[in-house]
NUSEDO-132471 format. One line per field, with one value per residue (C-alpha): x, y, z; residue in three letters; residue number from 1. Coordinates in nm, 2 decimals, decimal comma. Last residue first. Layout:
<atoms>
east c(X	...)
north c(Y	...)
up c(Z	...)
type c(ALA	...)
seq c(NUM	...)
</atoms>
This chain:
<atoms>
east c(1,06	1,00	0,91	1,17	1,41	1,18	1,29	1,16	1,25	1,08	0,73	0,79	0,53	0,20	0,01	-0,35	-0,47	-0,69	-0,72	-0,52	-0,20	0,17	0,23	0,14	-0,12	-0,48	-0,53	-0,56	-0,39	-0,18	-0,16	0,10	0,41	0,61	0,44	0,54	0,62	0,31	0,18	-0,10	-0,08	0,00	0,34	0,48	0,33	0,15	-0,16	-0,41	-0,56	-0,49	-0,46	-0,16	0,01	0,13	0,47	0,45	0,84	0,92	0,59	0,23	-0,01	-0,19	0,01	-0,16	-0,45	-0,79	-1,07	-1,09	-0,76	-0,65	-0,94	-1,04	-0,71	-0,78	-0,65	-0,32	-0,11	0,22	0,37	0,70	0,77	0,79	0,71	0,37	0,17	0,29	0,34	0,00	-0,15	0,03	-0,09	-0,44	-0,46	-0,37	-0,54	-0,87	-0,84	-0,76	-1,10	-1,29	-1,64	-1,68	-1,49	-1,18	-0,86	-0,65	-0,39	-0,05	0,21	0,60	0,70	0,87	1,24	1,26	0,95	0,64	0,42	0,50	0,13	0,05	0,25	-0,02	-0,32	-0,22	-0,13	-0,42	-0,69	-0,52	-0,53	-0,88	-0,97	-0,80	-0,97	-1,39	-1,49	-1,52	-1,41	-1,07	-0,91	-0,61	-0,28	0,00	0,35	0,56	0,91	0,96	1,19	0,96	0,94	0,82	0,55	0,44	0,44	0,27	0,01	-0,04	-0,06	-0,34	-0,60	-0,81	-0,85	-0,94	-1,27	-1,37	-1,26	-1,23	-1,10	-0,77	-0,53	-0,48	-0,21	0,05	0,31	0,69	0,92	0,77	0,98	0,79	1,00	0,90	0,51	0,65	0,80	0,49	0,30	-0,06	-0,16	-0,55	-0,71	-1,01	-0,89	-0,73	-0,38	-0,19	0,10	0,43	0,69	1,08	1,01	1,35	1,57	1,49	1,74	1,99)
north c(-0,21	-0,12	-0,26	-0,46	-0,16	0,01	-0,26	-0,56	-0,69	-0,54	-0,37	-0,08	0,21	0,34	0,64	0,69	1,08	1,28	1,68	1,93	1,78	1,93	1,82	1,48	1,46	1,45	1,12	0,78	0,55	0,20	0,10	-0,18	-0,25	-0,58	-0,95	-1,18	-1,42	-1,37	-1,17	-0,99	-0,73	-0,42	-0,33	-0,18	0,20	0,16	0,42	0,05	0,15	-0,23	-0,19	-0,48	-0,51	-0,84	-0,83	-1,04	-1,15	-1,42	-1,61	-1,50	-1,73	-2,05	-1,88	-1,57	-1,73	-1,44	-1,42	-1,47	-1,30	-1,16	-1,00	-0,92	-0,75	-0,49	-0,54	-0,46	-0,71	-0,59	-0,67	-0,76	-0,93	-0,69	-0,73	-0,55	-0,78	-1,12	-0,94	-0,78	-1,12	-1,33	-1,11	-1,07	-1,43	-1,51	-1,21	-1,35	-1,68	-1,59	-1,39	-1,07	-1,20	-0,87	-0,58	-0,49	-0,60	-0,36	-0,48	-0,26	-0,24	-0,20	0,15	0,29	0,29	0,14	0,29	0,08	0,38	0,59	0,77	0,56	0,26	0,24	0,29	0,02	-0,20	-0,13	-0,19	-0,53	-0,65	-0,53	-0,72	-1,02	-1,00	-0,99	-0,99	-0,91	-0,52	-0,47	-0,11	-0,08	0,07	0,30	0,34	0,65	0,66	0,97	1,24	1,53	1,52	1,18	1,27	1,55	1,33	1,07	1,31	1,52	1,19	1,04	1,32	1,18	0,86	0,58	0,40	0,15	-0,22	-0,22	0,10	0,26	0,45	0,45	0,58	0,49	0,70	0,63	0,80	1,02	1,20	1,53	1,69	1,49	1,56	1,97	1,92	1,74	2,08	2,08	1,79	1,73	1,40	1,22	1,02	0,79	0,84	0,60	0,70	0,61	0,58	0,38	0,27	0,30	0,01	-0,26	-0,29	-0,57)
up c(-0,66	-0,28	0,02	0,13	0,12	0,42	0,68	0,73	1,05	1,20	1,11	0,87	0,99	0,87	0,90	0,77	0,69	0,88	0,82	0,59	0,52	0,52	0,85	0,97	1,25	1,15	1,28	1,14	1,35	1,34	0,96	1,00	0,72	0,68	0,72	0,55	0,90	1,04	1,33	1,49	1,81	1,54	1,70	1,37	1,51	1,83	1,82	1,78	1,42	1,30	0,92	0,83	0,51	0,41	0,19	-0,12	-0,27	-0,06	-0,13	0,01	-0,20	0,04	0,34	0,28	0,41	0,38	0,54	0,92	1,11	0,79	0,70	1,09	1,11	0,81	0,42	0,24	-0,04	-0,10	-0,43	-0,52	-0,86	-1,14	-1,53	-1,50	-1,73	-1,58	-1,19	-1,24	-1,33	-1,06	-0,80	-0,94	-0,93	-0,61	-0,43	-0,57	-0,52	-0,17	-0,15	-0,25	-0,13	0,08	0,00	0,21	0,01	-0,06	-0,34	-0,33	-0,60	-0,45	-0,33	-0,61	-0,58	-0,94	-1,17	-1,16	-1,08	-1,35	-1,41	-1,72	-1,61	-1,30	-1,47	-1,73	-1,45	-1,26	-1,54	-1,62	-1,26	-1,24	-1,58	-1,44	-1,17	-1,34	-0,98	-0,65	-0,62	-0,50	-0,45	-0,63	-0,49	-0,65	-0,51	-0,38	-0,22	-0,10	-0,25	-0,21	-0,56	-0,56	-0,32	-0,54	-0,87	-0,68	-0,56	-0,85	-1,05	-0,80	-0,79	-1,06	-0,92	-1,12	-1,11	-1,45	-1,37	-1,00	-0,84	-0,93	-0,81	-0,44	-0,33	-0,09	0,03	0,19	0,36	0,58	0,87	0,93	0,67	0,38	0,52	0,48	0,16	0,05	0,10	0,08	0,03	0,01	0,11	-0,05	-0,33	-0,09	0,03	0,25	0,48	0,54	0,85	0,91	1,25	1,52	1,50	1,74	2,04	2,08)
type c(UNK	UNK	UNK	UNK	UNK	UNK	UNK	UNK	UNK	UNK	UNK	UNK	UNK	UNK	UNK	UNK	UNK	UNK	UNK	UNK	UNK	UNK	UNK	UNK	UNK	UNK	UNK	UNK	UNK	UNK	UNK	UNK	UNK	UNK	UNK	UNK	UNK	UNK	UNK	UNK	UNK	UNK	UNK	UNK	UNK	UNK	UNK	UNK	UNK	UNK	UNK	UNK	UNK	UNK	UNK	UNK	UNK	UNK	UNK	UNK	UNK	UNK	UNK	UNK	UNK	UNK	UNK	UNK	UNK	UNK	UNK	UNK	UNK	UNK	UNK	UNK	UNK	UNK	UNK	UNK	UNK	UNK	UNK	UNK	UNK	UNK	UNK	UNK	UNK	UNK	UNK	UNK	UNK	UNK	UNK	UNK	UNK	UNK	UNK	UNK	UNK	UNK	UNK	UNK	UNK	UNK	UNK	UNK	UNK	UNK	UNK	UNK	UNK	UNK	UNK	UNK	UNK	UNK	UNK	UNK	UNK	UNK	UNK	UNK	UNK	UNK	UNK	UNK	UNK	UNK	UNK	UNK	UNK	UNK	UNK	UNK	UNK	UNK	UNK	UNK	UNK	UNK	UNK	UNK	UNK	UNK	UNK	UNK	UNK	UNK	UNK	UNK	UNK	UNK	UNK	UNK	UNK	UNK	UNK	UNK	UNK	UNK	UNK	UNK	UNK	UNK	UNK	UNK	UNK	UNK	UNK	UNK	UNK	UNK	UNK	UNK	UNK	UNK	UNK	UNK	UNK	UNK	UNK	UNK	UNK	UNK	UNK	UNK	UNK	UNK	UNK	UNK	UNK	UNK	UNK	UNK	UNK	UNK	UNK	UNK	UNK	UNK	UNK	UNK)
seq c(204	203	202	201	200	199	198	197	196	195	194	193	192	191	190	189	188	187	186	185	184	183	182	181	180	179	178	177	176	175	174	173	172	171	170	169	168	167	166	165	164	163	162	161	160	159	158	157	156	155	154	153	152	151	150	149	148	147	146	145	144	143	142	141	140	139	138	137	136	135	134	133	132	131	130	129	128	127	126	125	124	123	122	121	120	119	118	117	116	115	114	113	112	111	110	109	108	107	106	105	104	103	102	101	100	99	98	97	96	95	94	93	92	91	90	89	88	87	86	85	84	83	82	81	80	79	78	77	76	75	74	73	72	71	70	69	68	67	66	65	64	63	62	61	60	59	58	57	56	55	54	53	52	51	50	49	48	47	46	45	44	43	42	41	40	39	38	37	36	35	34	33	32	31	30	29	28	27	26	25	24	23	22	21	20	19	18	17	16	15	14	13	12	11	10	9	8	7	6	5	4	3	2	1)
</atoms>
C-alpha cells in the first residue's frame, strides 16, 4: 500500500506579502498558519487580511502565538481574545498553533497554555510547533501531548512529511523555505501532512 500524496500548508509571519490567494489556492495549498500574536502585547497587523484572504480562497486558515517565557496565562488569554476577534476558532479552521522557539519556554509552559486556551477558547485541538533541536532536547510532548495535540515539526530538509524525526502525535513538517508558491512575493515556509494524519486532524 502506497502513502497518499502530502496534503500542503504554509506559515505566515508578519513579514510576507500575498498577492493573490487565488493563485497560492491554485498551487495546491490547503492550509495557512498565521501568526497572530506575540507574548502579552504584539499582534500582527497584517493577520485579518491574511486570514480573511486565505479563507476566501477556501483554505483552511488558523492563528498561531509566538511564545515568550512568561506571564502564560496572560499569553494564552491575549491569544484567545486575538484569535475570537479575527474568527480564528471558527469550524474548519486550522486548529490553534503554539511556536515555541524562545529560550526558557518549557513543557510547563506548553502545558498550561494548552489547557488555558482550550478552558477560555472552548476547543480541544491544538498543534504545538517548534524546530528539531526543540523537540530533540527541550521539550517532552509525552509529559502533555494527548489525542487531541498534534506536534508540528520545522526541519527544512526539501522532503515534504519525511522530516527524519518521529513520534506518534506527530502531523505536519516544515521542510523548506523558498520562494516557491505562487501568489507570494519572496520566501515563505511550506508544510505538508505527515501520514497518517491527514489534513482533517488538523482542524477545528
Amino acid at each position: 500500500m502506497t502513502e497518499p500524496e502530502n496534503e500542503l500548508g504554509i506559515s505566515l509571519s508578519h513579514r510576507e506579502q500575498v498577492a493573490d490567494w487565488h493563485a497560492v489556492g491554485a498551487a495546491q495549498t490547503r492550509f495557512v498558519s498565521v501568526t497572530i500574536s506575540e507574548n502579552v502585547n504584539w499582534s500582527n497587523s497584517a493577520a485579518e487580511r491574511n486570514l480573511t484572504g486565505a479563507q476566501e480562497a477556501g483554505l483552511h486558515a488558523g492563528g498561531r502565538h509566538y511564545a515568550r517565557p512568561g506571564a502564560v496565562h496572560d499569553q494564552a488569554d491575549f491569544f484567545v481574545r486575538t484569535a475570537s476577534r479575527l474568527g480564528a476558532f471558527a469550524p474548519g479552521s486550522l486548529a490553534p498553533a503554539l511556536e515555541v522557539a524562545a529560550p526558557s519556554v518549557d513543557d510547563r509552559f506548553v502545558k498550561a497554555w494548552i489547557k488555558h486556551v482550550r478552558h477560555a477558547a472552548r476547543i480541544e485541538r491544538v498543534l504545538v510547533y517548534a524546530d528539531h533541536d526543540c523537540w530533540a532536547h527541550r521539550l517532552h510532548p509525552d509529559r502533555w501531548a494527548d489525542s487531541e495535540v498534534v506536534l508540528w515539526l520545522v526541519r527544512h530538509n526539501g522532503i515534504p512529511g519525511r522530516p527524519g524525526w518521529f513520534h506518534s502525535r506527530l502531523g505536519v513538517h516544515q521542510h523548506a523555505y523558498t520562494p516557491a508558491v505562487p501568489g507570494i512575493a519572496g520566501p515563505v515556509e511550506q508544510n505538508a501532512v505527515v501520514y497518517p494524519f491527514t489534513l482533517g486532524d488538523l482542524l477545528l
